[in-house]
C-alpha positions as CSV (number, residue, x, y, z in Angstrom):
1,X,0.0,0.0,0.0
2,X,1.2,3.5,-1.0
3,X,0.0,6.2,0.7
4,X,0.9,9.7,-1.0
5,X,0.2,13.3,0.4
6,X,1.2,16.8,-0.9
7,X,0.8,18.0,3.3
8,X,2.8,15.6,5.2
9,X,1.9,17.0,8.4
10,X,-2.3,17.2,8.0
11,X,-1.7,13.6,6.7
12,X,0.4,12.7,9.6
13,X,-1.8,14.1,12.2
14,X,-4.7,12.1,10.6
15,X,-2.9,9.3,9.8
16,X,-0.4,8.6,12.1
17,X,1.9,8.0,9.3
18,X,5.6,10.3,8.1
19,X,5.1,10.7,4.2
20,X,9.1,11.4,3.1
21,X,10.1,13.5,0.2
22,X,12.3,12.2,-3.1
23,X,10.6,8.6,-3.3
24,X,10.4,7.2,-6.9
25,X,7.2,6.4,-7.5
26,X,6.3,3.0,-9.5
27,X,4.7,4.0,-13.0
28,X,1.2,3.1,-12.0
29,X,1.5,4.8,-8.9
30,X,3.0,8.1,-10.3
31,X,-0.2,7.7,-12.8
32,X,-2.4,8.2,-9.3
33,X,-0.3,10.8,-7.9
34,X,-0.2,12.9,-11.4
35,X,-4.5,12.8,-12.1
36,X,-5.3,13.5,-9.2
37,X,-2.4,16.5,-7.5
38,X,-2.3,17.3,-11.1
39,X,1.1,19.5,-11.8
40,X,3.3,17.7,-9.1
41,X,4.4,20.1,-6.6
42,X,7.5,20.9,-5.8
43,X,8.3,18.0,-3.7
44,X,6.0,14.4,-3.3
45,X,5.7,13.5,0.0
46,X,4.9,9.6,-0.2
47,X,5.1,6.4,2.4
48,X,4.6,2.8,1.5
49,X,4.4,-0.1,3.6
50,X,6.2,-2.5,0.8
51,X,3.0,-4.6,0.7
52,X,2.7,-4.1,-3.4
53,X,2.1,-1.1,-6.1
54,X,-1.6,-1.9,-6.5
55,X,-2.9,-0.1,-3.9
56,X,-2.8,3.6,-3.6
57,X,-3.7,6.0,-1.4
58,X,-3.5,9.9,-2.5
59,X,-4.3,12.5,-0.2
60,X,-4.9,16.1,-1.5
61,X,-5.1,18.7,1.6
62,X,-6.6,21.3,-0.8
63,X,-8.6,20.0,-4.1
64,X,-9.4,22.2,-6.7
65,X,-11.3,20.3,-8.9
66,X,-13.4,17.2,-8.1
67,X,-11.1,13.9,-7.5
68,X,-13.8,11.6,-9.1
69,X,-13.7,13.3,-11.8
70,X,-10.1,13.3,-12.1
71,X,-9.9,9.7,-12.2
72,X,-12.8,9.4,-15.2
73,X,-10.7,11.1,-17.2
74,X,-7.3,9.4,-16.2
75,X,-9.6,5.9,-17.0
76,X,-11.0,7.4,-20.3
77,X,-7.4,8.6,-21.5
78,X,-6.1,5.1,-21.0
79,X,-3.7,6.0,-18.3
80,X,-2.2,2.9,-15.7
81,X,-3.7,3.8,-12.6
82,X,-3.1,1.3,-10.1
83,X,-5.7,-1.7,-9.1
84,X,-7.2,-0.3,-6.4
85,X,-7.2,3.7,-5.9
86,X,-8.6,5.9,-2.8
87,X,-8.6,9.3,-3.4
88,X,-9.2,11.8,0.0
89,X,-9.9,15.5,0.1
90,X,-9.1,17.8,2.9
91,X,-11.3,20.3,1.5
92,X,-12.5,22.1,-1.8
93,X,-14.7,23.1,-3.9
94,X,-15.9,22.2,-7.8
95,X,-16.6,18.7,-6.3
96,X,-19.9,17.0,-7.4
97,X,-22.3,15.1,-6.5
98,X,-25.5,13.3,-8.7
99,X,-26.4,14.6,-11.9
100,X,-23.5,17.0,-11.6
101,X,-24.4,19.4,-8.4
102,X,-22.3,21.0,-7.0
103,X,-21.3,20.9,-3.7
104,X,-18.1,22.1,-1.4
105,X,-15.8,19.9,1.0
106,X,-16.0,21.0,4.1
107,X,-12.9,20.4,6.5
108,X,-13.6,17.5,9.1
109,X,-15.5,16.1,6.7
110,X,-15.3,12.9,4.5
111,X,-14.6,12.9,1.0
112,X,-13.7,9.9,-0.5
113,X,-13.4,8.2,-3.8
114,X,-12.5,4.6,-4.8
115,X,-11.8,3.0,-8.0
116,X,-12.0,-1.1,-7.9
117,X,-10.1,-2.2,-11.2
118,X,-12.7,-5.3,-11.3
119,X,-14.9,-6.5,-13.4
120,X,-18.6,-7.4,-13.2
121,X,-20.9,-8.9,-15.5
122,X,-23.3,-6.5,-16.8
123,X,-26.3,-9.2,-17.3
124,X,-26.0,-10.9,-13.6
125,X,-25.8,-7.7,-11.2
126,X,-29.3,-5.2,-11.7
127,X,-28.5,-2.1,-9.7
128,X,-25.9,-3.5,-7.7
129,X,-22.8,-1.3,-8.6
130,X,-25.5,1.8,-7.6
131,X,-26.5,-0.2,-4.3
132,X,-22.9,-0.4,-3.4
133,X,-21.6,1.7,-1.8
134,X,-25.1,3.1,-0.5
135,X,-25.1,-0.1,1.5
136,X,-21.8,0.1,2.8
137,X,-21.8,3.5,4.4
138,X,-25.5,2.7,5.9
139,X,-24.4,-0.4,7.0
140,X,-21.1,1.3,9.0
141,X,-23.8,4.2,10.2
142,X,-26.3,1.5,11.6
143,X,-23.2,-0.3,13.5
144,X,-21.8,3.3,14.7
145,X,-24.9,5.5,15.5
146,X,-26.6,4.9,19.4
147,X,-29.2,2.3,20.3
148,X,-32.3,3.5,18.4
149,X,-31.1,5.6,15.8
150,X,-31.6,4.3,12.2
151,X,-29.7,5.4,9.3
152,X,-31.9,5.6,6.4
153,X,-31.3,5.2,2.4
154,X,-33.2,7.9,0.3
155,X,-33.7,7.0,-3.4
156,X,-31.4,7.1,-5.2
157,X,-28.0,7.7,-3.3
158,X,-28.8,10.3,-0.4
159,X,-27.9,8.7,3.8
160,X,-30.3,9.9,6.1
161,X,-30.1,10.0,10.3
162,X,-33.1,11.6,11.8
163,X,-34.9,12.6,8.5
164,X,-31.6,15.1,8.0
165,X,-28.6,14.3,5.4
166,X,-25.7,13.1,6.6
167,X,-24.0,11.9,3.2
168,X,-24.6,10.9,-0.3
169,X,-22.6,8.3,-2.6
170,X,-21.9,8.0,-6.0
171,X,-21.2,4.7,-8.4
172,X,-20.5,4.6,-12.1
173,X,-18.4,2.5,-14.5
174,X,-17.0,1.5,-17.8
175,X,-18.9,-0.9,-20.4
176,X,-16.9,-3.2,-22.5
177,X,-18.3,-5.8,-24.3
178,X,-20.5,-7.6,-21.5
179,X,-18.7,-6.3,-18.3
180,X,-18.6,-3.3,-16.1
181,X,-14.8,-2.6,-15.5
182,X,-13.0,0.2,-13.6
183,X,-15.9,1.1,-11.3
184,X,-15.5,4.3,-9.2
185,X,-17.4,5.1,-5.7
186,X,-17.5,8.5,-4.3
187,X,-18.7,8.6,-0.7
188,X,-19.3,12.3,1.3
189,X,-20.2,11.6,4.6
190,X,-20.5,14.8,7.4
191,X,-18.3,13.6,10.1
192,X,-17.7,17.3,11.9
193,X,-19.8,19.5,10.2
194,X,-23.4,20.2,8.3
195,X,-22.9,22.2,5.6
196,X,-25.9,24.8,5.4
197,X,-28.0,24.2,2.5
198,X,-32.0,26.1,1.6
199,X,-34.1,23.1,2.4
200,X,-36.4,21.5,0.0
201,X,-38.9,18.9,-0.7
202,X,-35.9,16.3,-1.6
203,X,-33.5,17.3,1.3
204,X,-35.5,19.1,3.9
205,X,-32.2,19.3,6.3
206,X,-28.6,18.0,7.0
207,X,-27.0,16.5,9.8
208,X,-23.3,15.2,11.0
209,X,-21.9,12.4,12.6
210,X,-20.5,14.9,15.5
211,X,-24.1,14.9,16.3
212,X,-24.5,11.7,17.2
213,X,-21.6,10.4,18.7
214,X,-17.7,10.9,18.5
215,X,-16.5,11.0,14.7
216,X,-13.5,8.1,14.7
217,X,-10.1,9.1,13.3
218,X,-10.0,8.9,10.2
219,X,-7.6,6.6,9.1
220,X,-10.0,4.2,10.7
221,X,-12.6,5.3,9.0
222,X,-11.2,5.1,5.7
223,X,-9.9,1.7,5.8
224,X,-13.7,0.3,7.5
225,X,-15.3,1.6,4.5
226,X,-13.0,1.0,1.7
227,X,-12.6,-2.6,3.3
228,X,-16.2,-3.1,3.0
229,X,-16.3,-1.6,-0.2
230,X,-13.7,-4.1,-1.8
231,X,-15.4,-7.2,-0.1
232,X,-18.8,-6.2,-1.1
233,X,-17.3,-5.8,-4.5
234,X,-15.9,-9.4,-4.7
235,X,-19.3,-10.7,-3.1
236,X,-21.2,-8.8,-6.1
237,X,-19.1,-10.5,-8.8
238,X,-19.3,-13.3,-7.1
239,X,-22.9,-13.7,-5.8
240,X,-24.6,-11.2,-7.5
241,X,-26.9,-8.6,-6.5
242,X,-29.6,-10.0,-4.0
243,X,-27.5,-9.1,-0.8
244,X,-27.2,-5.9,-1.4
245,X,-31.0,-5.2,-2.5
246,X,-32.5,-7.0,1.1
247,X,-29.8,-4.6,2.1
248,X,-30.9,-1.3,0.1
249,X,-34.6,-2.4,1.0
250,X,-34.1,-2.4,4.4
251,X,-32.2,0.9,4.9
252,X,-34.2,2.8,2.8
253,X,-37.8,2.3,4.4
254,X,-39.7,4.1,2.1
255,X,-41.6,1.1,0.7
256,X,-45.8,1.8,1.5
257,X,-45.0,5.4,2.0
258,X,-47.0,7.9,-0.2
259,X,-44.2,9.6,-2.3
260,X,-43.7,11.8,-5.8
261,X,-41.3,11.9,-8.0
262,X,-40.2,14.5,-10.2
263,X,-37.4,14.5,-13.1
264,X,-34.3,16.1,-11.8
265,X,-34.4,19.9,-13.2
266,X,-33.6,23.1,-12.0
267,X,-36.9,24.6,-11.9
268,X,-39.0,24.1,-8.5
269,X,-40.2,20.9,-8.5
270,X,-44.1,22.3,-7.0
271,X,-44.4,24.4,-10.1
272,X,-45.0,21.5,-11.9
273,X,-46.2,18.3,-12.5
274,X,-44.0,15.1,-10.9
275,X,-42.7,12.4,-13.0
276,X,-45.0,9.8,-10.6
277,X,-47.2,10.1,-7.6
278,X,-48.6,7.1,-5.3
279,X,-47.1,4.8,-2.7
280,X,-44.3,3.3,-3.2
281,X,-44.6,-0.5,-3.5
282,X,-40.9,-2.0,-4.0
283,X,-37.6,-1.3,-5.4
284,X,-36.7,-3.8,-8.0
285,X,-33.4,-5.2,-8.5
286,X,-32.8,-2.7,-11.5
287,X,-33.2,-0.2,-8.3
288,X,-36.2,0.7,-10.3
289,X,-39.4,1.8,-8.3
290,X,-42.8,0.5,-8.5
291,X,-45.7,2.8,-7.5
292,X,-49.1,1.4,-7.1
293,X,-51.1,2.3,-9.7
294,X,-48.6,3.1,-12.8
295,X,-47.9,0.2,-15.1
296,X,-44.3,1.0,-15.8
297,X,-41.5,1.3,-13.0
298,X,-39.7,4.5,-12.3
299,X,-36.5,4.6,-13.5
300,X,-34.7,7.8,-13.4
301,X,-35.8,11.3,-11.0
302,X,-35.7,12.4,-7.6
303,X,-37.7,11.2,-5.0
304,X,-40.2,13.3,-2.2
305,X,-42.1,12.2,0.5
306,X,-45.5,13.3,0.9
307,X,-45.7,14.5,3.9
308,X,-42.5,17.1,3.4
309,X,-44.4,18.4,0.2
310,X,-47.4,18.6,2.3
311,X,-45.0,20.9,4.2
312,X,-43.7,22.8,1.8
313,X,-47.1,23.7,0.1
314,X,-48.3,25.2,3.4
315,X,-45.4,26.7,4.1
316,X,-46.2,28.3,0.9
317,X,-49.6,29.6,2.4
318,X,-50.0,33.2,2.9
319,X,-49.3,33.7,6.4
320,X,-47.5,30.7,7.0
């Protein structure tokens, strides 16, 4: 395992481990250091434990662009990035979430993402690779958060504690021939902080970890959930995707609630007409939904629960 870091002593105080200057850096490893700290600085500060050159861990105290993205395009220019790469941010902004918004790293917070260099066979796993890693961080909250406090999964990729976000997760891929190969996870999770956002219907508030009970060090942190996220990896190609949907089912626990769902535009979803409206009946293994009532599962939008657009709407009232 290589861990590289262009702020030895953030990563150290996190870490617990001294990064050194002047290493030479294998070529697949210098691939990971050069996507993602883009123009190396000055000096590389890296520290391996001599276990291998295929897994990689690059830390980047100050991002200016969004990591994940960084390593699509070192994937989609061909370049040899090692088997397995975590990517962590301190803190910055141009980072991304779903359908490309927008969204800051906030210091004391997580921001990770991790590329598996497997493959997975397109026709055997549904919505697994999306289920992921959406499973893996509720899983870790459920194990974490005091007696009685249930983490929640919100269609399609948003983590809920107490009805508030805590974190979201992204999962995508790239198809050749019959397989998915080279599949990336982004996970944000609010350890220390929650960022301010202007409520709405989809996320009506946000919460952090520091809430609940005392955020772990990070290094810990980051090796649970990238652990997790290999073995549930290996368990998908292996097994398929049936785990991981009892899983998704049972942290999301909106099924035979009364929902809508609109398509994911700018525009303020109640001055117009959702996509689908009804109680939701199941989640099927596509991670499609089925609402009573409408013949063809919902595929693609974001979802709303009826009773927060009940509260929006009156919030709406004169007088409200």
């Amino acid at each position: 395992m290589w861990w590289l870091t262009d702020s030895p002593d953030a990563f150290a105080a996190e870490f617990g481990i001294e990064a050194r200057p002047g290493i030479a850096l294998p070529a697949a490893v210098g691939a990971a250091w050069a996507c993602l700290a883009g123009p190396a600085p000055a000096q590389a500060f890296a520290a391996t434990d001599g276990d291998g050159d295929d897994r990689v861990l690059v830390h980047v105290a100050q991002a200016r662009r969004s990591q994940y993205d960084a390593i699509r395009a070192a994937l989609a220019a061909d370049h040899s990035l090692p088997r397995v790469l975590l990517s962590l941010v301190g803190r910055g902004s141009g980072l991304r979430g779903l359908r490309e918004r927008r969204w800051e790293a906030a210091p004391g917070n997580l921001h990770l993402s991790v590329l598996v260099r497997g493959s997975l066979e397109i026709s055997r796993i549904g919505g697994g690779l999306s289920m992921l890693p959406a499973v893996t961080v509720a899983d870790w909250l459920a194990d974490h958060l005091p007696a009685g406090t249930a983490p929640e999964i919100k269609w399609v990729n948003d983590l809920l504690v107490d009805r508030r976000k805590i974190g979201g997760v992204l999962a995508s891929s790239s198809i050749r021939g019959r397989q998915l190969e080279d599949c990336l996870f982004g996970i944000g999770l609010n350890l220390a902080s929650a960022p301010p956002i202007e409520p709405d219907v989809f996320v009506t508030g946000t919460t952090c970890l520091a809430e609940w009970i005392d955020p772990p060090p990070l290094r810990r942190l980051v090796d649970e959930l990238a652990g997790e996220l290999e073995r549930r990896f290996g368990m998908l190609a292996a097994d398929g995707p049936e785990a991981l949907l009892a899983a998704y089912r049972h942290h999301h626990r909106g099924i035979g609630r009364a929902v809508r769902i609109w398509l994911d535009e700018p525009a303020d979803p109640l001055d117009r007409e959702p996509l689908a409206r009804g109680t939701l009946e199941d989640i099927l293994p596509d991670l499609s939904l089925r609402i009573r009532g409408r013949r063809q599962p919902v595929t693609r939008g974001r979802l709303a629960y009826e009773e927060d657009v009940a509260a929006a709407l009156a919030a709406r009232r004169p007088g409200a």
